[in-house]
C-alpha positions in Angstrom: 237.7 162.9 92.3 237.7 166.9 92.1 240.2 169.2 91.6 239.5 172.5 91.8 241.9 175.4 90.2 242.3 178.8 91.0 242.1 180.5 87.3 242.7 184.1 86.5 244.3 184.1 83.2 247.8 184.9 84.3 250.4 182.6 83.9 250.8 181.4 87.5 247.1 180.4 86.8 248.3 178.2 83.5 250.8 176.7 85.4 248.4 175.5 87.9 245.9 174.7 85.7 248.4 172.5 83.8 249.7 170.4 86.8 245.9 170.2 87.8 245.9 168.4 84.0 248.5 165.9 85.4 246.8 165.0 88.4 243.6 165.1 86.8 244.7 162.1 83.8 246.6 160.0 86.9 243.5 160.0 89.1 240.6 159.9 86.6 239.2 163.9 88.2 237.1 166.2 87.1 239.0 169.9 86.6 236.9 172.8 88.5 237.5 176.0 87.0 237.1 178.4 89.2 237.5 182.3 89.2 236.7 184.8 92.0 235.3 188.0 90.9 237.2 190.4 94.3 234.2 193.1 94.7 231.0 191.5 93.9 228.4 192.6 91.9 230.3 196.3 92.0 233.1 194.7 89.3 232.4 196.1 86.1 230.8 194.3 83.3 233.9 194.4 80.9 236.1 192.9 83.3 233.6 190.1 84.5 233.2 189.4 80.3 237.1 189.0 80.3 237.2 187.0 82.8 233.6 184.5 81.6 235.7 184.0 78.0 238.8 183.2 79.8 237.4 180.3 81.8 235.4 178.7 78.8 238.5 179.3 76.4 240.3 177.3 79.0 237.2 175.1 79.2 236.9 174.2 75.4 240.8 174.0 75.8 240.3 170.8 78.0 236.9 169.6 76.5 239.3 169.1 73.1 241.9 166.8 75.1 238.8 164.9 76.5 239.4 166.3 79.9 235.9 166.4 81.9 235.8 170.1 83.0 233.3 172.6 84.5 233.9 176.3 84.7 232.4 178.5 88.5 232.4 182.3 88.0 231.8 183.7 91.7 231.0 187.0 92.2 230.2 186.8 96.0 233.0 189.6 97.0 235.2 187.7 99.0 238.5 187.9 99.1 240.1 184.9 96.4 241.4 182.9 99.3 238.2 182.5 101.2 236.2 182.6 98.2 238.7 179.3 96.9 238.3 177.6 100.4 234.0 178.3 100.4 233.8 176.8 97.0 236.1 173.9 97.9 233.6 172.9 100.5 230.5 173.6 98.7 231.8 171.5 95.6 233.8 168.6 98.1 236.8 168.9 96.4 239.8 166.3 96.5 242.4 169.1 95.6 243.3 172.3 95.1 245.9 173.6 93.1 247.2 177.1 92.7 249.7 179.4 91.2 251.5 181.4 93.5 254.1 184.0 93.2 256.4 185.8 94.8 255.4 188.5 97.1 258.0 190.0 100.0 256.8 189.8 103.6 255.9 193.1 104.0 253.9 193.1 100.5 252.0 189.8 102.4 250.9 192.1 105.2 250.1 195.2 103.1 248.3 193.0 99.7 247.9 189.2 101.6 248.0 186.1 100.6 245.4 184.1 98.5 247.7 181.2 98.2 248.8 181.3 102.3 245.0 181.8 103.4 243.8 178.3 101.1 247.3 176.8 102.4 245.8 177.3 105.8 242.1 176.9 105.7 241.8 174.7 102.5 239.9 171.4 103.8 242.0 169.3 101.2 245.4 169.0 99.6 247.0 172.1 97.9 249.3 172.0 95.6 251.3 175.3 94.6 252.9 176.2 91.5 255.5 178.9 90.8 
C-alpha cells in the first residue's frame, strides 16, 4: 500500500503528514512525500533548496521511526492539485492525505482549491486534515 502526502512544510502539511503515519503503521504503507514546486523550472533556486531539505528532514524524520518513506520533488508547473492527482496516478497510490485550511468562498474562487480539486479528481481515498 501507498500513501501519498501533500508536503509543504506548513503545519497543515505536519498534520497530514502525521495521520498519513497512522494509516501508514495500521496498513503496513509506504509514505510518498510529495511537494509541488507551482511555476516550474521559473521558481527560484533558494526556494526549491528550502523546499529539497524540508522533504528529506521529514524523510530522515520517518527513516528513524522505521517508517519506509520516499521523498518526489516536482517541478512540472502545475497547479498543486493537479500536480497531487498526476502523481497519484503515475505512482498508484492507495491514499492521499492532505492538510487543508480554511479559505472563504470567495477566497476559493479568487486563490482555488488544492484540497477541493484532489477531493474531486483524486483516483483514490483522501483524507483531509485541519
Amino acid at each position: 500500500m501507498k500513501i501519498l502526502v501533500g508536503f509543504d512544510g506548513t503545519n497543515m502539511a505536519k498534520a497530514a503528514m502525521a495521520l498519513a503515519e497512522q494509516h501508514a503503521r495500521a496498513f503496513g504503507a509506504t509514505i510518498i512525500l510529495a511537494h509541488s514546486m507551482v511555476g516550474g523550472p521559473d521558481v527560484p533556486r533558494r526556494d526549491f533548496e528550502i523546499a529539497e531539505n524540508s522533504l528529506e528532514h521529514e524523510k530522515s524524520v520517518l527513516r528513524d521511526k522505521s517508517m519506509p518513506c520516499e521523498t518526489i520533488m516536482s517541478v512540472r508547473g502545475l497547479e498543486a492539485g493537479e500536480d497531487l492527482v498526476q502523481l497519484a496516478n503515475e505512482q498508484k497510490v492507495d491514499e492521499i492525505v492532505i492538510g487543508v485550511r480554511r479559505r472563504s468562498k470567495v477566497g476559493k474562487i479568487i486563490f482555488g482549491s488544492t484540497a477541493q480539486y484532489v477531493v474531486l479528481n483524486a483516483p483514490c481515498p483522501v483524507a483531509t486534515v485541519k
